[in-house]
Predicted model as a PDB file, atoms N, CA, C, CB and O in Angstrom, pLDDT in the B-factor column:
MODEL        1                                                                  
ATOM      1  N   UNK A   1      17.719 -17.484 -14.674  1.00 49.00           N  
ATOM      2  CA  UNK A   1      16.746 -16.401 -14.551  1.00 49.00           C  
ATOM      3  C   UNK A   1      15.417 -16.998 -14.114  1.00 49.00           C  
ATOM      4  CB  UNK A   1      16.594 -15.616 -15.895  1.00 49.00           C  
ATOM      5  O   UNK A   1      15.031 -17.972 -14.761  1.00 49.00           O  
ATOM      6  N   UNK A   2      14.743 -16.608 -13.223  1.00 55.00           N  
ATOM      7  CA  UNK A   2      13.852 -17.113 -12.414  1.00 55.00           C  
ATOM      8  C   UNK A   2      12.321 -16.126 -13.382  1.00 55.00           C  
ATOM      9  CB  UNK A   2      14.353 -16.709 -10.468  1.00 55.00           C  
ATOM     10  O   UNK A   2      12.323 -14.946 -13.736  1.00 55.00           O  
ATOM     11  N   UNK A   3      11.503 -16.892 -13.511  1.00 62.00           N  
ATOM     12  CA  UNK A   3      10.028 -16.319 -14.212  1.00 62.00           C  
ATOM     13  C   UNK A   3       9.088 -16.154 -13.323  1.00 62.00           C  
ATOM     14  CB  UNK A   3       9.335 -17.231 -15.263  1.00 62.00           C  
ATOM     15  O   UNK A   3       7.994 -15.702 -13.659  1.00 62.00           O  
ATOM     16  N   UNK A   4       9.365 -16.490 -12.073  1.00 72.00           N  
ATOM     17  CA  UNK A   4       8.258 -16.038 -10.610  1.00 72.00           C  
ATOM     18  C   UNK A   4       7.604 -14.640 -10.952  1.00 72.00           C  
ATOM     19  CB  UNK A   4       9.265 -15.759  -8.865  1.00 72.00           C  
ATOM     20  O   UNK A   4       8.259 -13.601 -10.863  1.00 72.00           O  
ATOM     21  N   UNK A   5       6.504 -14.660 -11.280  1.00 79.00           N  
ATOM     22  CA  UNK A   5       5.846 -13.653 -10.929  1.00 79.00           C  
ATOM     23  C   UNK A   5       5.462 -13.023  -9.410  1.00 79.00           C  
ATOM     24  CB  UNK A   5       4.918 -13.925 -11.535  1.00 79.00           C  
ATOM     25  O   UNK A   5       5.194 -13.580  -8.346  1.00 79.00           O  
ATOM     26  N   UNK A   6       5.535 -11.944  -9.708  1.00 80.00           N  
ATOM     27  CA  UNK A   6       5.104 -11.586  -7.653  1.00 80.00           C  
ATOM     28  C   UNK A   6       3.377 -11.592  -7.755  1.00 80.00           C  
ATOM     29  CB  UNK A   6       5.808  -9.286  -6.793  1.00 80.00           C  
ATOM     30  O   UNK A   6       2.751 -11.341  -8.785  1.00 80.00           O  
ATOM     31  N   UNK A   7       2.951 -11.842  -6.811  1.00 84.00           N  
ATOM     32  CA  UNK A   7       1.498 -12.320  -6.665  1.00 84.00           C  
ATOM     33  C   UNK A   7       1.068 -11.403  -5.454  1.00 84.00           C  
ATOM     34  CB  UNK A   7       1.320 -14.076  -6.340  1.00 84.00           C  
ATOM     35  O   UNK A   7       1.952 -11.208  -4.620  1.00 84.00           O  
ATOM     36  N   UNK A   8      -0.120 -10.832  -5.242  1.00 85.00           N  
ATOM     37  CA  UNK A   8      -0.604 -10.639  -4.051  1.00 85.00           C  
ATOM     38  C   UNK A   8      -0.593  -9.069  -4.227  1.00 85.00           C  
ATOM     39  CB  UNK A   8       0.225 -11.338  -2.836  1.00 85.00           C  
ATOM     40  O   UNK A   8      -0.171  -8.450  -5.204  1.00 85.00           O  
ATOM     41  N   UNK A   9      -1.164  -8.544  -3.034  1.00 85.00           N  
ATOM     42  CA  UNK A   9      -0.849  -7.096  -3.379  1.00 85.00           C  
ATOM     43  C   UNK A   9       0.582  -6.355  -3.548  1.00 85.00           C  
ATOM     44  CB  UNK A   9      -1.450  -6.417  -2.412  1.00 85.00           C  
ATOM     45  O   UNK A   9       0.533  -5.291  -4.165  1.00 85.00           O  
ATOM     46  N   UNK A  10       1.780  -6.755  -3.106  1.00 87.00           N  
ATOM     47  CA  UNK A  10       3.049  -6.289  -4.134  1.00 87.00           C  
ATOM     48  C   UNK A  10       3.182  -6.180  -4.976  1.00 87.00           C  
ATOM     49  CB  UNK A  10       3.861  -6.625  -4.307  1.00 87.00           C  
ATOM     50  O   UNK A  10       4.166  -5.540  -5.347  1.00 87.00           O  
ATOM     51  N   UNK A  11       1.919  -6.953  -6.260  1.00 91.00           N  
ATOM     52  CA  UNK A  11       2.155  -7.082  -7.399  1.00 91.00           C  
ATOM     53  C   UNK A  11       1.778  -5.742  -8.330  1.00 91.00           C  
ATOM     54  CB  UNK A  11       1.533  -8.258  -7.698  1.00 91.00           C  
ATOM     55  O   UNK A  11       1.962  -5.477  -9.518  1.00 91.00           O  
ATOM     56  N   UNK A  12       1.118  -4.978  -7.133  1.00 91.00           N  
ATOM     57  CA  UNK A  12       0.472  -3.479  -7.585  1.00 91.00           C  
ATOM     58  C   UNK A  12       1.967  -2.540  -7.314  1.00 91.00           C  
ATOM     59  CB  UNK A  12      -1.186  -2.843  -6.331  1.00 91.00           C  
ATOM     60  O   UNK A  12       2.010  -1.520  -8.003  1.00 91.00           O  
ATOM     61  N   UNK A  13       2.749  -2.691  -6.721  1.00 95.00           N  
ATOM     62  CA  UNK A  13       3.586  -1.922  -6.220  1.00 95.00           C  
ATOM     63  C   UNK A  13       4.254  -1.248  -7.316  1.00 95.00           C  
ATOM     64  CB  UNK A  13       4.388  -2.579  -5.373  1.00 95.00           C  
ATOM     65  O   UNK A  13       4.279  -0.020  -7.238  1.00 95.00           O  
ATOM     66  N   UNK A  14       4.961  -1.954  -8.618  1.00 95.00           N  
ATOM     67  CA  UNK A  14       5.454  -0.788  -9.631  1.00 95.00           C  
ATOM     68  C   UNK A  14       4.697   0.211 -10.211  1.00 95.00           C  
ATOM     69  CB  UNK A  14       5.947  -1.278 -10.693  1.00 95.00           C  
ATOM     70  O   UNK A  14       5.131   1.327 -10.496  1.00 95.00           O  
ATOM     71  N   UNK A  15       3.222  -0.303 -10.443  1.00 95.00           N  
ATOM     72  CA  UNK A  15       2.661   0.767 -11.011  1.00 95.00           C  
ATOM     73  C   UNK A  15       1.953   1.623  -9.806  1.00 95.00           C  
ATOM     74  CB  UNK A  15       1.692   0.283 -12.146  1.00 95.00           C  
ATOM     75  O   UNK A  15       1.028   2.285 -10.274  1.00 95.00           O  
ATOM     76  N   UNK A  16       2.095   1.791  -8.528  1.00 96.00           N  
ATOM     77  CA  UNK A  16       2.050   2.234  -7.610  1.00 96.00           C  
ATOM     78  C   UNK A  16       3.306   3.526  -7.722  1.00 96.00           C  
ATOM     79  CB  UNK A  16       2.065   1.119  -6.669  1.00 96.00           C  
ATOM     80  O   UNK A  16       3.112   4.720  -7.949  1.00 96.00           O  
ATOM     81  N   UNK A  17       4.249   3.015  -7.546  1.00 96.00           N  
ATOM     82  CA  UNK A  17       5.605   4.179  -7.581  1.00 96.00           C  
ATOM     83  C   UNK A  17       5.556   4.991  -8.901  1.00 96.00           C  
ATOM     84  CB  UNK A  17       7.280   3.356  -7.561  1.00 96.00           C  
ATOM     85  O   UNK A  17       6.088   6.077  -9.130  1.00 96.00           O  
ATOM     86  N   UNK A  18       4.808   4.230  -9.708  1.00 96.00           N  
ATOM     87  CA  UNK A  18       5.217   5.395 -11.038  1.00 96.00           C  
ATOM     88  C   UNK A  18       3.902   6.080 -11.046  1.00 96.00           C  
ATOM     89  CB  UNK A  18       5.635   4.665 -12.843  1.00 96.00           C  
ATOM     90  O   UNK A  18       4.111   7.150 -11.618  1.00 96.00           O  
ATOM     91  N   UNK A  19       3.030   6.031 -10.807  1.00 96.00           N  
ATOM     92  CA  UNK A  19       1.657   6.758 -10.972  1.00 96.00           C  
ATOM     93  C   UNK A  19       2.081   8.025  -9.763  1.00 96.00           C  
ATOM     94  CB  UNK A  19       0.013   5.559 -10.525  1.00 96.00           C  
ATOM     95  O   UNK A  19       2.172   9.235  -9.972  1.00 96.00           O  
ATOM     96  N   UNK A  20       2.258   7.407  -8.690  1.00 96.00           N  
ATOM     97  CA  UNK A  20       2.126   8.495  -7.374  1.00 96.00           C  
ATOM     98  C   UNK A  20       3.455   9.195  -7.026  1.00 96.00           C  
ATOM     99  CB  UNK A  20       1.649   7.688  -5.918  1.00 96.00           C  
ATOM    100  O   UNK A  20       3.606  10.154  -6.268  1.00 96.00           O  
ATOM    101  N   UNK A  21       4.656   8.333  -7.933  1.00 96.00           N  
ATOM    102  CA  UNK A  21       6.072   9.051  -7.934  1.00 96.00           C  
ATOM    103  C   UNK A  21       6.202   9.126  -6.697  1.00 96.00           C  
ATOM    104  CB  UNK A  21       6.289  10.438  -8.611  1.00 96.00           C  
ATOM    105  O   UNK A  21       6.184  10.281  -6.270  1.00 96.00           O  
ATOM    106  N   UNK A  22       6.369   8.061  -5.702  1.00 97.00           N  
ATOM    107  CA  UNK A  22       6.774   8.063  -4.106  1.00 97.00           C  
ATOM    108  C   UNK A  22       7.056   6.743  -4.521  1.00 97.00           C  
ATOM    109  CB  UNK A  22       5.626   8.418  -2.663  1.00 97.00           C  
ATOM    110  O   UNK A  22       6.552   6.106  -5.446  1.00 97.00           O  
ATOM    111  N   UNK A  23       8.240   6.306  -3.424  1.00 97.00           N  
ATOM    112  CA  UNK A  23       8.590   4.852  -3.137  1.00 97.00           C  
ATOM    113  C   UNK A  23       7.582   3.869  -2.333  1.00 97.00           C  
ATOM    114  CB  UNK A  23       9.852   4.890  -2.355  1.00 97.00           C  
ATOM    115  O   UNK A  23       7.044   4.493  -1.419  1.00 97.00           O  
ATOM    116  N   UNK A  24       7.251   2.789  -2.388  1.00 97.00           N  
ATOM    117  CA  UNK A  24       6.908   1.560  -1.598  1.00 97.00           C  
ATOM    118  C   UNK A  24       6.994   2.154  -0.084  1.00 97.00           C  
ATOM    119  CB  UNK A  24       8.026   0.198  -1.911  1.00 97.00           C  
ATOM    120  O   UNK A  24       5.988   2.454   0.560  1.00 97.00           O  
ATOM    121  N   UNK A  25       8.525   2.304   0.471  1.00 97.00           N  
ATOM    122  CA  UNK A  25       8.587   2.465   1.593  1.00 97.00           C  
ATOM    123  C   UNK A  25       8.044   3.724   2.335  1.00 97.00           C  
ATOM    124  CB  UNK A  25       9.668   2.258   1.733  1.00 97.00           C  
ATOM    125  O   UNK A  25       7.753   3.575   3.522  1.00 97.00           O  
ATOM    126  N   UNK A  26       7.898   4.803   1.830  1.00 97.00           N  
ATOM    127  CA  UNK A  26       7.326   6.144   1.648  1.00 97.00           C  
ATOM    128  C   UNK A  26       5.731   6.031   2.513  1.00 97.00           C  
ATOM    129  CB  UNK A  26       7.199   6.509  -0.207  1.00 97.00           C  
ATOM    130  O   UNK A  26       5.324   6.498   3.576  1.00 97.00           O  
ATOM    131  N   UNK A  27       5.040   5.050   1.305  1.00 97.00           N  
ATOM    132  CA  UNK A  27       3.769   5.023   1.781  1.00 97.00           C  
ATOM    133  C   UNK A  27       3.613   4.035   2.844  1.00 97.00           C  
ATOM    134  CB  UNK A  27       2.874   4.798   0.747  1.00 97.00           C  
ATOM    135  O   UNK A  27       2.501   4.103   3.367  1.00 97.00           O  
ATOM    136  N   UNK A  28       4.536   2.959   3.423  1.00 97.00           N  
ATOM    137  CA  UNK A  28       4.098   1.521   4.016  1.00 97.00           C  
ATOM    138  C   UNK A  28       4.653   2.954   5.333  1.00 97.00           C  
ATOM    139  CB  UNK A  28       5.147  -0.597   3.542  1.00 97.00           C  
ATOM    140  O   UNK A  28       4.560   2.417   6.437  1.00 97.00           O  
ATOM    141  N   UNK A  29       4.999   4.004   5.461  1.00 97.00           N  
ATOM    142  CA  UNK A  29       5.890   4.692   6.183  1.00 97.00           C  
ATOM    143  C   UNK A  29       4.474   5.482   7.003  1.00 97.00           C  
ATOM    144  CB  UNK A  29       7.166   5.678   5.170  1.00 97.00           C  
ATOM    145  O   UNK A  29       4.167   5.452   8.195  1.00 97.00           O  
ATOM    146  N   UNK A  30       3.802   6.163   5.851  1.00 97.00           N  
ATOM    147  CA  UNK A  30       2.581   6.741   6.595  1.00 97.00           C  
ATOM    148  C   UNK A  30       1.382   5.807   6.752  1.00 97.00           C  
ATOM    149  CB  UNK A  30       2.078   7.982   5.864  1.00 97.00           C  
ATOM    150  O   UNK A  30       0.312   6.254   7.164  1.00 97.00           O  
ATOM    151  N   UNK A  31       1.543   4.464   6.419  1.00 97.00           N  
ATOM    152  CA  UNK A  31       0.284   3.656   7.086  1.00 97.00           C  
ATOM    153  C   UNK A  31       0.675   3.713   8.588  1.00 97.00           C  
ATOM    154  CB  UNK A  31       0.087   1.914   6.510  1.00 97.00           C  
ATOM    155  O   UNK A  31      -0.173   3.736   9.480  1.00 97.00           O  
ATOM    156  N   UNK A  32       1.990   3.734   8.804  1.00 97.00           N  
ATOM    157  CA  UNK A  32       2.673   2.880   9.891  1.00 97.00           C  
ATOM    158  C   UNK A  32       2.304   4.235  11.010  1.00 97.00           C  
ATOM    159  CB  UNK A  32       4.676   2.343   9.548  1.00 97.00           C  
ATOM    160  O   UNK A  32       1.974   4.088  12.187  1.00 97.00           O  
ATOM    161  N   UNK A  33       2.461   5.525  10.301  1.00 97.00           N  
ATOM    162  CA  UNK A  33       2.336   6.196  11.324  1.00 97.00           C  
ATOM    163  C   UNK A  33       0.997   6.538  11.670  1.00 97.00           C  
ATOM    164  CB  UNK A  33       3.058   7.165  11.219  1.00 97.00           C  
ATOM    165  O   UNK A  33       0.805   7.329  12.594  1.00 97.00           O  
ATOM    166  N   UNK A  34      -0.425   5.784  10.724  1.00 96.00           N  
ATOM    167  CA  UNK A  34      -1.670   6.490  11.005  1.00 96.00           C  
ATOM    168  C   UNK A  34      -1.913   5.389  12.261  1.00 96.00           C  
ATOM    169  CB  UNK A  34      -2.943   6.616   9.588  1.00 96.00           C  
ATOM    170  O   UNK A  34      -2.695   5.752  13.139  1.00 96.00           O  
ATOM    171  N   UNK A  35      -1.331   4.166  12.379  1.00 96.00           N  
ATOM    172  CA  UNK A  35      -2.006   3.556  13.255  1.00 96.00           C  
ATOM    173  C   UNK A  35      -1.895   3.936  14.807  1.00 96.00           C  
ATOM    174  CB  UNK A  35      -1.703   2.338  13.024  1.00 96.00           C  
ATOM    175  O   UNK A  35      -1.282   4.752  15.496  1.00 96.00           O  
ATOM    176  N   UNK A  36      -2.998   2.707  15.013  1.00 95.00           N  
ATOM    177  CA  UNK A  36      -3.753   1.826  14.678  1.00 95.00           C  
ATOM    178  C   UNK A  36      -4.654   2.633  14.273  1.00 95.00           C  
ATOM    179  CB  UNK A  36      -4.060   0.890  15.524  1.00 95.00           C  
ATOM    180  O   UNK A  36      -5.035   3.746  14.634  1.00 95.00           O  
ATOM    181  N   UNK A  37      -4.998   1.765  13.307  1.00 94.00           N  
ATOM    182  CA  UNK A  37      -6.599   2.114  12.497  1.00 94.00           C  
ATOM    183  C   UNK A  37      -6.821   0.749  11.749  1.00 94.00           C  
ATOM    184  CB  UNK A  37      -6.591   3.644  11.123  1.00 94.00           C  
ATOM    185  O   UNK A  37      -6.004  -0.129  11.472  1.00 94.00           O  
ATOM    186  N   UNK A  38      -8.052   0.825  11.525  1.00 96.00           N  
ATOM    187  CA  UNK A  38      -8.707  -0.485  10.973  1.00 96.00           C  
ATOM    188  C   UNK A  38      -8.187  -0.406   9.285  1.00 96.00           C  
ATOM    189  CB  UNK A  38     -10.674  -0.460  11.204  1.00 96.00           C  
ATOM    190  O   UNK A  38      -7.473   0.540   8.955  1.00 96.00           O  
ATOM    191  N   UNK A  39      -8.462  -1.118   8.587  1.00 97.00           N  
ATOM    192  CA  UNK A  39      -7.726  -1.639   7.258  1.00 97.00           C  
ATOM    193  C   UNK A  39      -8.731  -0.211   6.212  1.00 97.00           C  
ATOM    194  CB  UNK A  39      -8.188  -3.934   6.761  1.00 97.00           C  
ATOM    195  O   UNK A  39      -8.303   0.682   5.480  1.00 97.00           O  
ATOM    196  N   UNK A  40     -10.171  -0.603   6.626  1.00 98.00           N  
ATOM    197  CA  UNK A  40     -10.852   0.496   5.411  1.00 98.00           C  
ATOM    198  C   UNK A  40     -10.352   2.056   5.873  1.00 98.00           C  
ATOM    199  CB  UNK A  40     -12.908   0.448   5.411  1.00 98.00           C  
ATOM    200  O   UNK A  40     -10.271   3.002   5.089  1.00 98.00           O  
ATOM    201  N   UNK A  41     -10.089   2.097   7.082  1.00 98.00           N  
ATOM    202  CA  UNK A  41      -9.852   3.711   7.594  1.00 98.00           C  
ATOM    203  C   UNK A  41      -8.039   3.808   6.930  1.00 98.00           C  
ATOM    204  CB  UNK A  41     -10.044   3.943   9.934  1.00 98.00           C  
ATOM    205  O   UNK A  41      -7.587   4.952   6.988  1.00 98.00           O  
ATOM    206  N   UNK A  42      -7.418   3.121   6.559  1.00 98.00           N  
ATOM    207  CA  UNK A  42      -6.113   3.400   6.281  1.00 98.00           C  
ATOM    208  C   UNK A  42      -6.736   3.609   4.815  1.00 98.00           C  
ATOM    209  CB  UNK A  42      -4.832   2.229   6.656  1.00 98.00           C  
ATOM    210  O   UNK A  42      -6.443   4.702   4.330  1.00 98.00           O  
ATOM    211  N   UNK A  43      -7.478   2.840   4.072  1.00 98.00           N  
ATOM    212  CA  UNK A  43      -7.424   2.849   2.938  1.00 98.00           C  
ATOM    213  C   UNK A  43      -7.620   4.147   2.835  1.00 98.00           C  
ATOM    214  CB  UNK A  43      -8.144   2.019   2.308  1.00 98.00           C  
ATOM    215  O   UNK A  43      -6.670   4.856   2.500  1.00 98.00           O  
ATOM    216  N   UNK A  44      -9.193   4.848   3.165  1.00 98.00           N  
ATOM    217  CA  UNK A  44      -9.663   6.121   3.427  1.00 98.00           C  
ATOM    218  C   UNK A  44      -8.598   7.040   3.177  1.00 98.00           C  
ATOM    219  CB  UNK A  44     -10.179   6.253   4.753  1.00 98.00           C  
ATOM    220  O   UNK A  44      -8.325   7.701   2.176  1.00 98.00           O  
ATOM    221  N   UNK A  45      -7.950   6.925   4.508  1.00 98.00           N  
ATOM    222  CA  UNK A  45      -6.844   7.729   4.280  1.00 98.00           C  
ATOM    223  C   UNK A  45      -5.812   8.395   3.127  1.00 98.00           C  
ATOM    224  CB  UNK A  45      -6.321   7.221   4.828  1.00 98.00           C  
ATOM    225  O   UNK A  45      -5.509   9.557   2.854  1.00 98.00           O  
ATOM    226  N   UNK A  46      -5.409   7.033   2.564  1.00 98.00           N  
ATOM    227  CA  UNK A  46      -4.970   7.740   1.508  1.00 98.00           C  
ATOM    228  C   UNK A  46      -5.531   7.978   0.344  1.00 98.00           C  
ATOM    229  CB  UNK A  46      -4.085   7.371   1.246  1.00 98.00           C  
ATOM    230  O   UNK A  46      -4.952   8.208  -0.718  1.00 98.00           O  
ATOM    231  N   UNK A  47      -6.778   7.915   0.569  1.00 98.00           N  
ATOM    232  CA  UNK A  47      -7.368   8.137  -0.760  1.00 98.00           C  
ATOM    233  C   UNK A  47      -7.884   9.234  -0.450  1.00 98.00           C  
ATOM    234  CB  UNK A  47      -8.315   7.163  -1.372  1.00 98.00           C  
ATOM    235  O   UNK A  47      -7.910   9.681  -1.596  1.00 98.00           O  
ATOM    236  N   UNK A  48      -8.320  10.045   0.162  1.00 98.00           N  
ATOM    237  CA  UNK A  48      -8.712  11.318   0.913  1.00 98.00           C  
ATOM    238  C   UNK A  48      -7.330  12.210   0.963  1.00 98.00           C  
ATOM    239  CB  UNK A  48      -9.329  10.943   2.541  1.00 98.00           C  
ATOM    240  O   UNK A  48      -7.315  13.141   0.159  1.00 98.00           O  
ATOM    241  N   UNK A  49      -6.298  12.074   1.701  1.00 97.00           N  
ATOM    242  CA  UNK A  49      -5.330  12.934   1.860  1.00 97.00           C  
ATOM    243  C   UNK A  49      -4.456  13.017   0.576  1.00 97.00           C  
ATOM    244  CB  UNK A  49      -4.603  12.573   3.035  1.00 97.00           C  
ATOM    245  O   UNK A  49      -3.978  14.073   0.163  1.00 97.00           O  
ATOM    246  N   UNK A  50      -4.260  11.579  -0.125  1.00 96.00           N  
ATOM    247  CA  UNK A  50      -3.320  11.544  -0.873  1.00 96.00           C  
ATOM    248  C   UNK A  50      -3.426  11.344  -2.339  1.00 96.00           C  
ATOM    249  CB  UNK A  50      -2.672  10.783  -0.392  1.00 96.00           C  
ATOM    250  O   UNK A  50      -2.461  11.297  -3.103  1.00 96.00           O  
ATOM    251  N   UNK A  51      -5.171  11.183  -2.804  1.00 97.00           N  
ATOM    252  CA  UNK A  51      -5.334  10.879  -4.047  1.00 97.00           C  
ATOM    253  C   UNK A  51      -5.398   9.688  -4.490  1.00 97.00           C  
ATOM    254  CB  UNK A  51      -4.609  11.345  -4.616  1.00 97.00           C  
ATOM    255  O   UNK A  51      -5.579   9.645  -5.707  1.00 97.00           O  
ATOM    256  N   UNK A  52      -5.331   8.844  -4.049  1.00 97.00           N  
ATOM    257  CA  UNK A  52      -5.039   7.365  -4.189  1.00 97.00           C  
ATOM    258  C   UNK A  52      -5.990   6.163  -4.772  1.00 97.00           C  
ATOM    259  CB  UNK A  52      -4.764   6.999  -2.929  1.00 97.00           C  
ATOM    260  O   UNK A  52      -6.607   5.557  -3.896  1.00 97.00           O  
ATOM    261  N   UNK A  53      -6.102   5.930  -5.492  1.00 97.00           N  
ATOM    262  CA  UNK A  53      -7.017   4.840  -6.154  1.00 97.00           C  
ATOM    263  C   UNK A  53      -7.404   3.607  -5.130  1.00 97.00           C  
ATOM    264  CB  UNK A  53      -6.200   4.191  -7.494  1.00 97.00           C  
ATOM    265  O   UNK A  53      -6.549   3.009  -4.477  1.00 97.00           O  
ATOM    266  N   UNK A  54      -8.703   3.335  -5.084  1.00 97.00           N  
ATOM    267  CA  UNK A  54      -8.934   2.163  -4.001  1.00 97.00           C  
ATOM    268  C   UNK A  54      -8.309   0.940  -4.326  1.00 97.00           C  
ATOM    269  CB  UNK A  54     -10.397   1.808  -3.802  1.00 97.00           C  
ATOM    270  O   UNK A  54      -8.388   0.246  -3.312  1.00 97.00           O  
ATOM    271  N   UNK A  55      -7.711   0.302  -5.248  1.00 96.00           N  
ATOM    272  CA  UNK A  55      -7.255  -0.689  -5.640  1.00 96.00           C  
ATOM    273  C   UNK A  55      -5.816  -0.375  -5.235  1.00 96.00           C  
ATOM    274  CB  UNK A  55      -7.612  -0.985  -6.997  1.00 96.00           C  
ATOM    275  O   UNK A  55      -5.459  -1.512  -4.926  1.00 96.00           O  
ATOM    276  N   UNK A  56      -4.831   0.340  -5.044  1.00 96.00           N  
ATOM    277  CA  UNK A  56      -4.040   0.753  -4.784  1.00 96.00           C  
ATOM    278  C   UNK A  56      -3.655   0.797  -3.433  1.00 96.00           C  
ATOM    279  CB  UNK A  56      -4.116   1.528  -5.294  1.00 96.00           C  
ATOM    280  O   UNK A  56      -2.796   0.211  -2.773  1.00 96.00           O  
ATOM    281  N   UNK A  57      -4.673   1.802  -3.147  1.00 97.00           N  
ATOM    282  CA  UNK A  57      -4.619   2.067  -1.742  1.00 97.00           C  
ATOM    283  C   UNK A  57      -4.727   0.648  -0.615  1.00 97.00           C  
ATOM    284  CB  UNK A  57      -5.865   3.108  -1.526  1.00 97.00           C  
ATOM    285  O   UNK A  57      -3.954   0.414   0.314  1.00 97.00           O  
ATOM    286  N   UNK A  58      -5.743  -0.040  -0.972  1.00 97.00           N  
ATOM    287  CA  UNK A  58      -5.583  -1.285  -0.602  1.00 97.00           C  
ATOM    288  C   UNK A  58      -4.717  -2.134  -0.501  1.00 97.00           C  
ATOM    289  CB  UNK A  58      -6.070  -1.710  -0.995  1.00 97.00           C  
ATOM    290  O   UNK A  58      -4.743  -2.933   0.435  1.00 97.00           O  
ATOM    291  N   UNK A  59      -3.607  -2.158  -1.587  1.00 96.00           N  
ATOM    292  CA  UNK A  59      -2.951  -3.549  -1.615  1.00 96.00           C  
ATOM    293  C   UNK A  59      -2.050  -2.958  -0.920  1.00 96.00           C  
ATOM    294  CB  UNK A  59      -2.511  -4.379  -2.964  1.00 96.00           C  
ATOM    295  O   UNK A  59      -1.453  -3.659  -0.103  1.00 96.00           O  
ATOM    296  N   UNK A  60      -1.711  -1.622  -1.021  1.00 96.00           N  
ATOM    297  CA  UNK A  60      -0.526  -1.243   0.185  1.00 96.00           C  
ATOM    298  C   UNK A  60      -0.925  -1.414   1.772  1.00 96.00           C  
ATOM    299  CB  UNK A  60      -0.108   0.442   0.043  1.00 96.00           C  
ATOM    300  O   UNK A  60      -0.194  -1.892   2.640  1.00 96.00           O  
ATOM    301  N   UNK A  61      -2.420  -0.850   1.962  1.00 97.00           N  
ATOM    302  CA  UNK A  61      -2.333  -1.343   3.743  1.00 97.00           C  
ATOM    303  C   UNK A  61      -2.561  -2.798   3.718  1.00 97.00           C  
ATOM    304  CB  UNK A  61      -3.678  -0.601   4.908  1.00 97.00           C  
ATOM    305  O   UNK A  61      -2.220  -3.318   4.781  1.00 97.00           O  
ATOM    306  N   UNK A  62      -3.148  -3.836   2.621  1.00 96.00           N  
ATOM    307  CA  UNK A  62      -2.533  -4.910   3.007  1.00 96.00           C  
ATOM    308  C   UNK A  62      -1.989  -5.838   3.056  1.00 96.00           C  
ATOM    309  CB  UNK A  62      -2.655  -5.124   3.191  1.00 96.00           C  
ATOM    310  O   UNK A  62      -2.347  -6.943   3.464  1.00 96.00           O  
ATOM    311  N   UNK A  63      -0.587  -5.325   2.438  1.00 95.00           N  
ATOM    312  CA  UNK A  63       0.773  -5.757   2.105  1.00 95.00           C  
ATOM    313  C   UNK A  63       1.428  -5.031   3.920  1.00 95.00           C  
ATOM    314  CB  UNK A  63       1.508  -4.829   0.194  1.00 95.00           C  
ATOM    315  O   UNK A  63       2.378  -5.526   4.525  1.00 95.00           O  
ATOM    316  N   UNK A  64       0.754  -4.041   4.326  1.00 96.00           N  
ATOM    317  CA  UNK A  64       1.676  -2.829   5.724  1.00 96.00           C  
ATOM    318  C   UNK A  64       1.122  -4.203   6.625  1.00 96.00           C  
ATOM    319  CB  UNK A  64       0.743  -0.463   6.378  1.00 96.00           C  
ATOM    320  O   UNK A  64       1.734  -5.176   7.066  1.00 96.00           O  
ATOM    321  N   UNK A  65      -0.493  -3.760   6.687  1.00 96.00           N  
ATOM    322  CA  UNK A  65      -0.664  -5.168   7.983  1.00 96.00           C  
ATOM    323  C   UNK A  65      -0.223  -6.374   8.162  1.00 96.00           C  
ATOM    324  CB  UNK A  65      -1.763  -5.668   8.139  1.00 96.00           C  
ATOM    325  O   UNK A  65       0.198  -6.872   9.206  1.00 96.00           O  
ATOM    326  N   UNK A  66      -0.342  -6.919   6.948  1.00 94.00           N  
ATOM    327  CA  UNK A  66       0.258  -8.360   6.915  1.00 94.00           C  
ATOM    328  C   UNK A  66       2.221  -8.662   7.027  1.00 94.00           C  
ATOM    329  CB  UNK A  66      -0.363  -8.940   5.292  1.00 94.00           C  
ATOM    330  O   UNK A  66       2.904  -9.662   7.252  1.00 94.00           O  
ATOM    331  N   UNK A  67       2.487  -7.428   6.777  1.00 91.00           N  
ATOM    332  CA  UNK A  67       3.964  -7.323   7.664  1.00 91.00           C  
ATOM    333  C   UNK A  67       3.792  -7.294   8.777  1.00 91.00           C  
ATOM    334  CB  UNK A  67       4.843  -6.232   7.531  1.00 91.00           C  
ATOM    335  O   UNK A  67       4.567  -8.109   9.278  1.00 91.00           O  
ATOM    336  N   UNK A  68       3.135  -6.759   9.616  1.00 89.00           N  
ATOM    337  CA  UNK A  68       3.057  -6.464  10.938  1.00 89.00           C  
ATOM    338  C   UNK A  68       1.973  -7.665  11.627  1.00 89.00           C  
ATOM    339  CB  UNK A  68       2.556  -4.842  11.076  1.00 89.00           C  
ATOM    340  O   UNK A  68       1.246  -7.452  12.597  1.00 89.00           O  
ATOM    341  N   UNK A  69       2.035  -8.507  11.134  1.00 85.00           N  
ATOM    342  CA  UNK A  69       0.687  -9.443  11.927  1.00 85.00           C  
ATOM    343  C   UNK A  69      -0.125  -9.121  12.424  1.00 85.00           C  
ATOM    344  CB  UNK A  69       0.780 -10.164  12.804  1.00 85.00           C  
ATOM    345  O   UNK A  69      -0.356  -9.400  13.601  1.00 85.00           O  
ATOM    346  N   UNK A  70      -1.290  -7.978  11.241  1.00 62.00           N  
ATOM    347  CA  UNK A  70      -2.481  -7.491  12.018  1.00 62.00           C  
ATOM    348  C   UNK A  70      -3.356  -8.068  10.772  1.00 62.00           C  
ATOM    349  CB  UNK A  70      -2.593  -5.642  12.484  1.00 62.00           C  
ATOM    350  O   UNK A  70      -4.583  -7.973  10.784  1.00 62.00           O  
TER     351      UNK A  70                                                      
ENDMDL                                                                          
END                                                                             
């Protein structure tokens, strides 16, 4: 059994799905479709349309960009 903690903004991701009751992929789904947009305008985004806590909202667009090499 491995004790790795996950580090980085994934590490927000469970209490992400249970607060907002949507999956990971759900939301990395509508960053993907607001772009391009700059990192604070995604954040914006879902914190405006979707309710979203800035600490939150953050680690998901950048956990989305840093998949995508932006």
């Amino acid at each position: 059994m491995s004790d790795t903690k996950i580090k980085g903004p994934a590490s927000y991701f469970p209490s992400i799905e249970k607060t907002y009751g949507r999956p990971i992929a759900e939301w990395i789904e509508l960053i993907r479709a607001a772009l391009p947009g700059r990192h604070m305008e995604l954040v914006a985004m879902l914190k405006e349309k979707h309710g979203m806590g800035h600490g939150h909202a953050n680690a998901i667009v950048a956990h989305t960009l840093a998949e995508l090499g932006d």
